[in-house]
C-alpha positions as CSV (number, residue, x, y, z in Angstrom):
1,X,113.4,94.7,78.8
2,X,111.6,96.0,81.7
3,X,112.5,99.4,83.8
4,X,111.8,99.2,87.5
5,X,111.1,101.8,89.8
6,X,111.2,101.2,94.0
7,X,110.1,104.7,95.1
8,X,109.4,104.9,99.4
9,X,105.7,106.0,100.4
10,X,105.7,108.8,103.1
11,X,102.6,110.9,104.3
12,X,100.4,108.6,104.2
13,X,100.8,108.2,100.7
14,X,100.9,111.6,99.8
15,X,104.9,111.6,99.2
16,X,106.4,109.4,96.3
17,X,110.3,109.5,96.8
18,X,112.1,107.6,94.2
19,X,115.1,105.7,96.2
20,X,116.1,102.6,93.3
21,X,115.6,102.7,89.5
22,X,116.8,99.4,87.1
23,X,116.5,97.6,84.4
24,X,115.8,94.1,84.1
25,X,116.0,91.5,81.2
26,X,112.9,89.2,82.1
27,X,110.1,89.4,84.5
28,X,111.9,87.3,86.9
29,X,115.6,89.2,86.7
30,X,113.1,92.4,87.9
31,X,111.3,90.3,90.5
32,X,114.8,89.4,91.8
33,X,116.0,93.1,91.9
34,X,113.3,94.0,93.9
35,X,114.2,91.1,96.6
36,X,117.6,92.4,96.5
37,X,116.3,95.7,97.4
38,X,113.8,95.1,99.6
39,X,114.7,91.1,101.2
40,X,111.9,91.6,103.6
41,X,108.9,92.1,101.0
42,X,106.5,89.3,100.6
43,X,106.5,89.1,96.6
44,X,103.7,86.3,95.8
45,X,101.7,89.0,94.2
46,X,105.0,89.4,92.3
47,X,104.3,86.3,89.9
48,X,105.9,86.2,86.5
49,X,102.1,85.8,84.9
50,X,100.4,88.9,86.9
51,X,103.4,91.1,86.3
52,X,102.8,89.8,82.7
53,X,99.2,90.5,82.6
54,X,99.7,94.0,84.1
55,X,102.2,95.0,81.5
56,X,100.0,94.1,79.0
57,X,96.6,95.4,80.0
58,X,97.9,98.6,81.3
59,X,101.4,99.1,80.5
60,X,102.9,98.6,84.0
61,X,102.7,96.9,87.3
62,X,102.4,98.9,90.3
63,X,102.0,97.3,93.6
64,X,102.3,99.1,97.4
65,X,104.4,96.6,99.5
66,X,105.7,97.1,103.2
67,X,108.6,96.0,104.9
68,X,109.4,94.4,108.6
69,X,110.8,97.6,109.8
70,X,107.6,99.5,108.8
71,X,108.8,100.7,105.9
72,X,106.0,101.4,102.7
73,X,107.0,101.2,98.5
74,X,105.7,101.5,95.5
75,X,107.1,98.9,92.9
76,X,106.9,99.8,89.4
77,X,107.9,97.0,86.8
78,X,107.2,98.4,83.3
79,X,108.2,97.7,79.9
80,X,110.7,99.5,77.7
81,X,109.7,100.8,74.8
């Protein structure tokens, strides 16, 4: 199982607001929440085997995405333990 945190980016940065927090049974079924979420986000760097690989090199996946309305978030995809 994998938890997965969409928080938005304000300040440059500086502010982390958490806005959308899941969980997901597969890799995929969190790549899917997050297009649910956020259906204007590119999510090629989203790929089942770099998620993967993040997870299990450091523990998580954390990528900075924006949207078409100028909107900036942090995706989290990390595993349950």
């Amino acid at each position: 199982m994998f938890r997965i945190v969409i928080s938005r980016l304000t300040d440059d940065g500086l502010r982390i607001t958490p806005e959308r927090r899941s969980t997901a049974m597969s890799v995929d079924e969190a790549v899917s929440a997050v297009e649910e979420h956020l259906p204007t986000v590119d999510t090629t760097a989203f790929g089942s085997d770099a998620v993967q690989s993040s997870v299990n090199r450091v523990n998580d996946f954390r990528h900075d995405v924006s949207t078409a309305d100028g909107g900036h978030y942090r995706v989290v995809i990390a595993p349950m333990m």
